[in-house]
C-alpha positions as CSV (number, residue, x, y, z in Angstrom):
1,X,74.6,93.4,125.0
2,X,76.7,95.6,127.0
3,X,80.3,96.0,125.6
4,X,82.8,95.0,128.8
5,X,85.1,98.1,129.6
6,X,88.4,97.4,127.8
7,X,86.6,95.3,125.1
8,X,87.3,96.1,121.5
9,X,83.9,97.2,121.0
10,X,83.9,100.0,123.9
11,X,87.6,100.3,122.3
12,X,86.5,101.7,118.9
13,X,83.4,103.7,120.3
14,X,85.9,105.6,122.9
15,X,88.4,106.3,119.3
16,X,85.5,107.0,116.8
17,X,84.2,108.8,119.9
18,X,87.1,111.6,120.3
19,X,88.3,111.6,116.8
20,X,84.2,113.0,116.3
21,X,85.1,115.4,119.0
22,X,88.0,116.7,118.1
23,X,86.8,117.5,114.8
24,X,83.5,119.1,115.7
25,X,85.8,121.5,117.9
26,X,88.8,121.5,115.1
27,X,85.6,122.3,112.5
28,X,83.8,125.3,114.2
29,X,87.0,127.0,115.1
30,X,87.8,126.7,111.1
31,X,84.2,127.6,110.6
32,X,84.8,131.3,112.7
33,X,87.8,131.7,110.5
34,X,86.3,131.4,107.2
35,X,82.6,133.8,108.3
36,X,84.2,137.1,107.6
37,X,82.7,138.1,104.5
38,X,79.8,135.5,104.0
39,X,80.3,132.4,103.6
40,X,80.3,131.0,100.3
41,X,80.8,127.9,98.0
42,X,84.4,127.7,98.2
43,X,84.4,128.3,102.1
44,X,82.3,125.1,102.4
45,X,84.3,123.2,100.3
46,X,87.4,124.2,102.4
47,X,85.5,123.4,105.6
48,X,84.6,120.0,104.3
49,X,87.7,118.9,103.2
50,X,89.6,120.4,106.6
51,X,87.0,118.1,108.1
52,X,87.9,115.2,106.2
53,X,92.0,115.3,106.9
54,X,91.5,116.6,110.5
55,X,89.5,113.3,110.9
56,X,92.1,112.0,109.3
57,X,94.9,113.3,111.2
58,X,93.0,112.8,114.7
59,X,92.4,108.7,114.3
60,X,95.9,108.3,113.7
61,X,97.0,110.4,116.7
62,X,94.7,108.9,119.4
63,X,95.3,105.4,118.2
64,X,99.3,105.9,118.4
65,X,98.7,107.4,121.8
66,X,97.0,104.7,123.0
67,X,100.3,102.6,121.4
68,X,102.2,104.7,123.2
69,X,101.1,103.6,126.5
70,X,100.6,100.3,125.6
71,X,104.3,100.0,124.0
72,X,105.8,101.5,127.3
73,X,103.7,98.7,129.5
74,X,104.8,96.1,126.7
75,X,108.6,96.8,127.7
76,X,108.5,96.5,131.2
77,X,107.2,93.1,130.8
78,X,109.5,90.1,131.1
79,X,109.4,87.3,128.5
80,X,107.5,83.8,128.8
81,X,109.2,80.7,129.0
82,X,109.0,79.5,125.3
83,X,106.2,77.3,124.5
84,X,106.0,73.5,123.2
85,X,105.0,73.1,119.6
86,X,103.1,70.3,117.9
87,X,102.0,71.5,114.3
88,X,104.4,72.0,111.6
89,X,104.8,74.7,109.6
90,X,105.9,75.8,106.3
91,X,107.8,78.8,105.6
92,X,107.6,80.7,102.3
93,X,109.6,83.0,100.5
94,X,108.4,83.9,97.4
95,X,110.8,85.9,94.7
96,X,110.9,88.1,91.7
97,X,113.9,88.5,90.0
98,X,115.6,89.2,93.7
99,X,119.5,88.5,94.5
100,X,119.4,84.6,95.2
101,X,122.5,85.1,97.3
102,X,120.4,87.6,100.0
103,X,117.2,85.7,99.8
104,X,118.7,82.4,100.5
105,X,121.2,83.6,103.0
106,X,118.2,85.1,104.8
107,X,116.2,81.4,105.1
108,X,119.4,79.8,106.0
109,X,120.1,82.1,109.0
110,X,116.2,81.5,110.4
111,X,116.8,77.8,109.8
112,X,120.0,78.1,111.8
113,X,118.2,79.9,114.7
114,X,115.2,77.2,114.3
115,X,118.1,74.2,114.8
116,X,119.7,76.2,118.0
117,X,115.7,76.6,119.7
118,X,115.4,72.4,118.6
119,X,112.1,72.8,116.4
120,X,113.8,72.7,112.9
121,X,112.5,69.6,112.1
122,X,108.9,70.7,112.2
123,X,109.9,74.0,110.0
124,X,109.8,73.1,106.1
125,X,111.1,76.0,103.8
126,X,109.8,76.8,100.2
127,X,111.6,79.0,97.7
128,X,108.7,79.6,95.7
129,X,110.3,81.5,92.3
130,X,108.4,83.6,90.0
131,X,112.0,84.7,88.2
132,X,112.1,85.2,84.7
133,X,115.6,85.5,83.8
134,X,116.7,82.2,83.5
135,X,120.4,83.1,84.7
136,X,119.0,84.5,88.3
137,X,116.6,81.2,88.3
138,X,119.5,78.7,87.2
139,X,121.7,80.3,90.2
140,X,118.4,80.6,92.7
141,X,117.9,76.3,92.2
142,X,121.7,75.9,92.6
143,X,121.9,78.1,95.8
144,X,118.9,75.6,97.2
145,X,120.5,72.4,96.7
146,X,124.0,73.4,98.1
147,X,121.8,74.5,100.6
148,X,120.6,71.7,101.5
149,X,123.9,70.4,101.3
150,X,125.4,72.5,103.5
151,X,123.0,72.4,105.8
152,X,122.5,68.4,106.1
153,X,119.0,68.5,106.2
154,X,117.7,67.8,102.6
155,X,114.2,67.5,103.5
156,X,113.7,71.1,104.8
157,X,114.3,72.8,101.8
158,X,112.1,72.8,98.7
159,X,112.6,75.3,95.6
160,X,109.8,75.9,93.0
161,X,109.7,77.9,89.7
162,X,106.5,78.2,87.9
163,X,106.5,78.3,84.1
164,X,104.2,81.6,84.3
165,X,104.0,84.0,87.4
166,X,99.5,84.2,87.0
167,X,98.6,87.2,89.6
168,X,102.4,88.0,90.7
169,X,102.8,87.3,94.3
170,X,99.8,86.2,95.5
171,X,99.1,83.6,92.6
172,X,102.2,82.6,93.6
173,X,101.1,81.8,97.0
174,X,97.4,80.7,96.0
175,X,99.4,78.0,94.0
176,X,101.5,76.5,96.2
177,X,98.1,76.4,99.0
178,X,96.4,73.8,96.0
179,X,99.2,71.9,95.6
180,X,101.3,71.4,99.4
181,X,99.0,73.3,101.8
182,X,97.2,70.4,102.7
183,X,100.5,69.2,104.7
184,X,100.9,72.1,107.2
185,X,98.5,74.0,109.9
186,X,100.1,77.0,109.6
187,X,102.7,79.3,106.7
188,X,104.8,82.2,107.4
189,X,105.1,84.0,104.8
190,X,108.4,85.9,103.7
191,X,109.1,88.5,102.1
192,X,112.9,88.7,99.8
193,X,114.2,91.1,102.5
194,X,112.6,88.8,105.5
195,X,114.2,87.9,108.2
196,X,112.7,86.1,111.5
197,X,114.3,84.8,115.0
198,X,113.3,81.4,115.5
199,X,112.1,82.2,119.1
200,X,109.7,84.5,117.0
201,X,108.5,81.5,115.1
202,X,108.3,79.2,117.6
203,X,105.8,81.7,119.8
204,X,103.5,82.6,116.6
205,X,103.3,78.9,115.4
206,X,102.2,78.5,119.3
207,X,99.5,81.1,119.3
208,X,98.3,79.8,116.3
209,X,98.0,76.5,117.9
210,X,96.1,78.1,121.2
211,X,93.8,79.9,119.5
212,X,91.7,77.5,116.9
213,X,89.7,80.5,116.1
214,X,93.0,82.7,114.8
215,X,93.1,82.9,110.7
216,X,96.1,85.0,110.8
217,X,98.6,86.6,113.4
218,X,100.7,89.6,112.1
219,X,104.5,91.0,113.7
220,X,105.8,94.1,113.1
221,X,108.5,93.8,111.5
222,X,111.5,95.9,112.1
223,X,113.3,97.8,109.2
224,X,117.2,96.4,109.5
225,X,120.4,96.9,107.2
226,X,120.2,100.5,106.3
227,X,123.4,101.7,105.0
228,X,122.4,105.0,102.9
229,X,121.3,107.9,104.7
230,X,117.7,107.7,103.2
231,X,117.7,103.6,104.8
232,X,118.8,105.0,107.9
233,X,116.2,107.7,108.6
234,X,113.9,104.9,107.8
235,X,115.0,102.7,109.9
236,X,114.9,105.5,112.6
237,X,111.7,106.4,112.0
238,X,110.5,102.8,112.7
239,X,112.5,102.4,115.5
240,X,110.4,105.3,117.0
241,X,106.9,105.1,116.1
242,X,106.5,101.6,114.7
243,X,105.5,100.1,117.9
244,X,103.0,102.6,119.2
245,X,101.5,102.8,115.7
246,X,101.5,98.9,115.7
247,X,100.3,98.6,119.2
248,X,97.8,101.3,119.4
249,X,95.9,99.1,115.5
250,X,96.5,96.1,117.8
251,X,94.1,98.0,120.8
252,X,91.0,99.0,118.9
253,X,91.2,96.4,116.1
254,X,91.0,93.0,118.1
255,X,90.0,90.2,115.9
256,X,89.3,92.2,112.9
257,X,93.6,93.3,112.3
258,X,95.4,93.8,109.2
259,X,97.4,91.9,107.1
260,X,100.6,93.8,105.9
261,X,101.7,91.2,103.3
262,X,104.5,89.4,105.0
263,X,106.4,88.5,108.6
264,X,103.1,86.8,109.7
265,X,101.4,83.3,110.0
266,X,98.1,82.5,108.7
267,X,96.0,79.0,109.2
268,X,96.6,77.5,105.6
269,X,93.3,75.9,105.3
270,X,91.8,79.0,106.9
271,X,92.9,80.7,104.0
272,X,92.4,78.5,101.0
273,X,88.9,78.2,101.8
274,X,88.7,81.7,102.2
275,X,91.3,84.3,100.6
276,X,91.2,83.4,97.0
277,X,91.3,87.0,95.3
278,X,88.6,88.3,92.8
279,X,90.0,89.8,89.8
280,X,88.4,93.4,89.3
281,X,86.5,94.3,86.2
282,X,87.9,96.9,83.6
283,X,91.2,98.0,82.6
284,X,94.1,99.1,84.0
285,X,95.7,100.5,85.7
286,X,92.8,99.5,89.0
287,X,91.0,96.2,86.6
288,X,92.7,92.9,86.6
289,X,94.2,91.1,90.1
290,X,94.6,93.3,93.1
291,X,98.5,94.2,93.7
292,X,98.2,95.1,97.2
293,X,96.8,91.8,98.1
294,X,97.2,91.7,101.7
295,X,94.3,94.0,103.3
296,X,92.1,91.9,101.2
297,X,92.8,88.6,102.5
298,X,92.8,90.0,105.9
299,X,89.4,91.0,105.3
300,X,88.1,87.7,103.5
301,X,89.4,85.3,106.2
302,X,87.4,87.6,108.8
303,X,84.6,87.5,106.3
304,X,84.7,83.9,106.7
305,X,84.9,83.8,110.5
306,X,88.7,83.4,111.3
307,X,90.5,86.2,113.6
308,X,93.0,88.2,112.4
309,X,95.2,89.4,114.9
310,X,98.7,91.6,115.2
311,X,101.0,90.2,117.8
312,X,102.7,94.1,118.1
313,X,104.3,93.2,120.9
314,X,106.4,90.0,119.4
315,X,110.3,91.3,118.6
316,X,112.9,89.1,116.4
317,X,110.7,90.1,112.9
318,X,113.0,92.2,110.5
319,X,112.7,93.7,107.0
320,X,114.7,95.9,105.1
321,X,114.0,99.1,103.5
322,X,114.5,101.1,99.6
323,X,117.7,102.3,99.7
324,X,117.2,105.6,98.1
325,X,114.4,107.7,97.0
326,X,113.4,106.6,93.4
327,X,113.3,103.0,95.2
328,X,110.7,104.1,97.1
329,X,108.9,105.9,94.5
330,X,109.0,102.7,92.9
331,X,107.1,100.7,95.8
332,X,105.1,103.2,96.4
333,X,103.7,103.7,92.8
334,X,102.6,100.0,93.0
335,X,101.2,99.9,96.7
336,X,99.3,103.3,95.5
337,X,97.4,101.0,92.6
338,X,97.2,98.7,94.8
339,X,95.6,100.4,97.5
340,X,92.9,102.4,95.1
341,X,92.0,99.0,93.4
342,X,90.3,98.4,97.2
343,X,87.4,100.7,96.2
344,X,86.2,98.0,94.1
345,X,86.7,95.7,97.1
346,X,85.0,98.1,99.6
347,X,81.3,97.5,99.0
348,X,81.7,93.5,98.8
349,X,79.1,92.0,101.0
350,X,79.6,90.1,104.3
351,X,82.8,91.8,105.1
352,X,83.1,93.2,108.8
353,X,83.1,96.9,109.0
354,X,86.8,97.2,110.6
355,X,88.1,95.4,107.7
356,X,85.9,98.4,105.5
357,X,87.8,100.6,107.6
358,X,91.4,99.2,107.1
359,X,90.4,99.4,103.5
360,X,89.4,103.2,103.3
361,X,92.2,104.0,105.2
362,X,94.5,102.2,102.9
363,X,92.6,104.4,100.4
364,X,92.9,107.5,101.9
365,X,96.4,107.1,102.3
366,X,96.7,107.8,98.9
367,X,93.6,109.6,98.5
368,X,94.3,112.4,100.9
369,X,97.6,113.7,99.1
370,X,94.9,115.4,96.1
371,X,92.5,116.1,98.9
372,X,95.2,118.5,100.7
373,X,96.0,120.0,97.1
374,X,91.8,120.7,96.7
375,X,92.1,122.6,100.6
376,X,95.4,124.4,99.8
377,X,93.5,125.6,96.5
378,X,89.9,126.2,98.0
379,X,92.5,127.7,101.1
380,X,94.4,130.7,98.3
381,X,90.9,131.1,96.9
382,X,88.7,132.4,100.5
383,X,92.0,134.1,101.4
384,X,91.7,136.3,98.0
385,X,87.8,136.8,98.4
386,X,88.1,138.1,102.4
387,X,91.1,140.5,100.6
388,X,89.9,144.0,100.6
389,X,90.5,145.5,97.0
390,X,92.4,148.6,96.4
391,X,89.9,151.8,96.8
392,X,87.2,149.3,98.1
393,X,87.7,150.7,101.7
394,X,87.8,148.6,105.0
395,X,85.5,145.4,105.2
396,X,82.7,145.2,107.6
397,X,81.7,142.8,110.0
């Protein structure tokens, strides 16, 4: 069949389409540079690999520039009345050792904001605790009961510690699907940092309910809170180009999004019967249970039919940010594992070919920081060969 103009379909042929183009031109002009003086083993391999991170560089330029566009139309649209609920929903914030006194300040602001749009009562929150110092655990159940206390509204706040933390965060969650999930349509999950406006929560727990085909519906969160200078330029850069980079994934990827771990609402029986998580064979550090959890599920529930969607255009989703460098290093040391364990996931059958490619790009995020070492190499290495020696007089050609 014919793909409708503006489909996703004619979306992703018009992206794969001039990222091909622009590295066909991008390659033979890097091609003319590197003929002088034959064109050898090394020259290839430089050619090959400018190919690769031109590609590279080129997908993620046109498909912010379409988010560009799209984020400028986004803003001169007015908001929708909001929408009637019917489902309930449970909210989950799973923690690790965190500050109890952030995390449950943090659900007790969105259950404020859920009491002042008058859907509280269809809102149930979980404080699902993998902590294993028992002084952070002893205060994290005593902040949840004068919670509840405090609040007046006993019944919307639930804490849970389990006795061993099986597969980190998302055994966490797998756990509490088999044993509550069964009493909710829909679970927003949190992350420590989390924050969300209840108007936010209201409208995904409404698209949820429109759409009986949606697995999954994703915000995009913006970073909040930065004090240090390192926090702040984060938090700048986010402000910037988060929404078109959001918005222009959103364009091309349709029903087959991403899942980015957190600030999003998935179908909870949609994902029990679909997202449980293979452990990968071998040792570490890529064997055992996948860390970065997220792109995989995404890609299972769209294996099993469900749509995954990004709903870029949502504000009143927040997160916060490392404050300093070796914080990030930190993160970014496990999301890298995490992220290279998805070759193992990669060739798994059934699974939609956008899903592959949110998974190789996850990969080459990573991937491309030795690849760009290998081209500045192969680079030093043609530059010395098309070097005329001393006393070997002028090159030809």
């Amino acid at each position: 069949a014919r793909a409708e103009l503006g489909s996703p379909t004619w979306r992703r042929a018009l992206l794969i389409g001039m990222t091909a183009a622009m590295t066909a031109a991008a390659g033979l002009s890097m091609a003319d540079l590197l003929a002088p003086g034959g064109f050898g083993p090394a020259d290839a391999g430089m050619l090959a690999l400018f190919c690769i991170l031109f590609a590279w560089i080129a997908f993620a330029f046109l498909s912010a520039a379409a988010g560009l566009v799209l984020s400028w139309r986004a803003a001169q649209a007015r908001w929708s009345a909001r929408p009637v609920i019917l489902t309930r929903t449970a909210l989950l914030a799973p923690v690790y050792n965190e500050d109890p006194g952030r995390v449950l300040a943090g659900v007790e602001a969105i259950h404020e904001d859920l009491a002042a749009c008058g859907v509280a009562e269809l809102y149930d929150i979980y404080v699902l605790s993998d902590t294993r110092d028992p002084d952070i655990a002893r205060a994290e159940a005593t902040g949840v009961l004068r919670l509840r206390a405090r609040t007046g509204a006993p019944d919307r706040f639930f804490y849970r510690r389990r006795a061993m933390n099986r597969d980190k965060k998302a055994g966490n969650i797998a756990d509490w699907v088999r044993q509550f999930g069964a009493g909710y349509e829909g679970m927003v999950i949190l992350d420590a940092d989390s924050l969300m406006s209840g108007d936010t929560l209201v409208r995904l727990t409404a698209a949820l309910e429109a759409d009986p085909k949606a697995g999954l519906i994703q915000t995009l969160p913006t970073i909040i809170n930065g004090e240090t200078l390192f926090a702040r330029m984060q938090q700048f850069a986010g402000r910037v180009f988060g929404p078109s980079v959001a918005q222009g994934q959103a364009w091309w990827s349709g029903a087959e999004g991403n899942y980015w771990g957190h600030n999003a609402i998935i179908r909870t029986r949609a994902f029990a019967a679909c997202a449980g998580l293979p452990h990968i064979g071998g040792g570490k550090p890529f064997g055992g249970h996948i860390l970065s959890h997220d792109f995989v599920e995404a890609a299972l529930l769209r294996r099993g039919g469900w749509a995954v969607r990004m709903a870029a255009h949502l504000e009143g989703s927040y997160e916060e940010a490392p404050p300093s460098l070796p914080d990030m290093a930190v993160r970014d040391r496990r999301w890298c594992q995490g992220n290279l364990q998805h070759a193992a996931v990669l060739p798994a059958r059934g699974l939609h070919w956008v899903s592959r490619l949110h998974l190789a790009r996850g990969i080459l995020s990573y991937a491309t920081a030795p690849l760009w070492l290998g081209f500045l190499v192969l680079g030093a290495l043609v530059w010395a060969q098309q070097r005329p020696f001393p006393g070997a007089g002028s090159p030809t050609g």
